[in-house]
Structures are given as C-alpha cells and as structure tokens.
C-alpha positions, 0 to 999 in steps of 0.5 A: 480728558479725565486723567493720564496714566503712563508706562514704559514697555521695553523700548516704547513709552504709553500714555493711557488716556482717560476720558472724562465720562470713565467709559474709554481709554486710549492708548499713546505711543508717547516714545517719539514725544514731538510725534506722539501716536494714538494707537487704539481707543477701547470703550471699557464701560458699556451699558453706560456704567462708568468705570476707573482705569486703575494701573497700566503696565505695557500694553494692558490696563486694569479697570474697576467699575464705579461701584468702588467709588461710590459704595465701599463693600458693593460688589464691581467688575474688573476688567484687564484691558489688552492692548498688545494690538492697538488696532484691536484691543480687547478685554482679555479677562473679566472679574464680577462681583469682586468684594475685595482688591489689593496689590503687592507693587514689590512682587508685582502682584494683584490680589481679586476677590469675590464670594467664591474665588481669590486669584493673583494676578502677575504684573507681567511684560510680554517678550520684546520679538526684537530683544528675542531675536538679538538674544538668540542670534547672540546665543546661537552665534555669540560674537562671530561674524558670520550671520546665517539670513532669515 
C-alpha cells in the first residue's frame, strides 16, 4: 500500500487504502476495528496513468491525475469517486484539463478550475436512512408510545 486516508460517516468509520502503482483505491469499514471489511476496490487511473487519492469524506474520494506531481501548470484530471455502493463504485464526476485546485476546509469547500469553467464543490455527507427514519418517527410521533408498523 501506498497510503491511507481515513473518515467517518456518521456512525461508520473508512479506511481508503491506496495502492503503491496510484491506479486504485479500496474502501475499509474500519467501525469494527477487530473486523475491518473490505468494502469495494475502484481502479481510478485507466490507461496506465497514475493518479493521487487526494481527500475522502464518507463514501466519496477525490482524485487528481499525476501531471500535479510532476508538472506545476500541466493541465490533470479529477475525478470524484462514489463509493455510496461498495459493490459498485463509480466515478460520479470528471474535471479535464483542470489548471488550478484549491479548498476552503473551514466551509467545506473545493475550488476546479480549468480554461473555461470554475466550480465549487460542497464537502457534503449524504443522509443516514437510520437517523432519518429515528427523526421522522420522533417528529410524526414525538414521545408517545404508541408506533404505527411499517
């Protein structure tokens, strides 16, 4: 392995994994520490380009090609890596000929450029279906006991 990144998504805990070549990365439930899970494995860098797993948050990665690495103002790829179904993940978006990249950790935030476009892209946690579902039974029926099944 090349590195590790980790990250907690609500009550689970991940472990991105990195291989030492930078074409894929592999997505750990680390929440059972004495269990950990390999939940899916994503190649991030085809046609034997490398790339650098850059940030985690929950179950998404971002990934920068290696021109970063190797050339200052050579234009990369980044790529957000979806990893909400471990069993398939995907690459949810793609940014080419990205020139400049920054990020604003107090707002949770990540500047892309390239030669026509800027976007900012929110750090964002998907919902939790089981604190969802606690929240609406808690709002549709506060404190009483009676529970209407599902």
């Amino acid at each position: 392995m090349k590195r590790f990144l980790s990250t907690q998504h609500y009550s689970s805990y991940y472990l991105y994994a990195e291989r030492e070549n930078g074409g894929n990365a592999t997505l750990i439930d680390i929440t059972e520490t004495d269990q950990p899970a390999v939940l899916g494995d994503m190649p991030y860098a085809p046609n034997s380009t490398s790339g650098n797993l850059t940030m985690v948050a929950g179950t998404a990665a971002l990934v920068i090609s290696e021109a970063a690495a190797t050339a200052a103002q050579a234009p990369q790829t980044v790529k957000i890596m979806d990893f909400s179904d471990p069993q398939n993940p995907k690459v949810a978006r793609e940014f080419t000929g990205v020139t400049a990249m920054s990020k604003d950790d107090q707002r949770g935030l990540i500047f892309v450029a390239n030669g026509e476009d800027v976007w900012i892209l929110r750090r964002r946690f998907a919902e939790d279906p089981e604190v969802q579902r606690a929240y609406e039974d808690y709002v549709l029926y506060g404190s009483s006991m009676y529970r209407p099944s599902r």
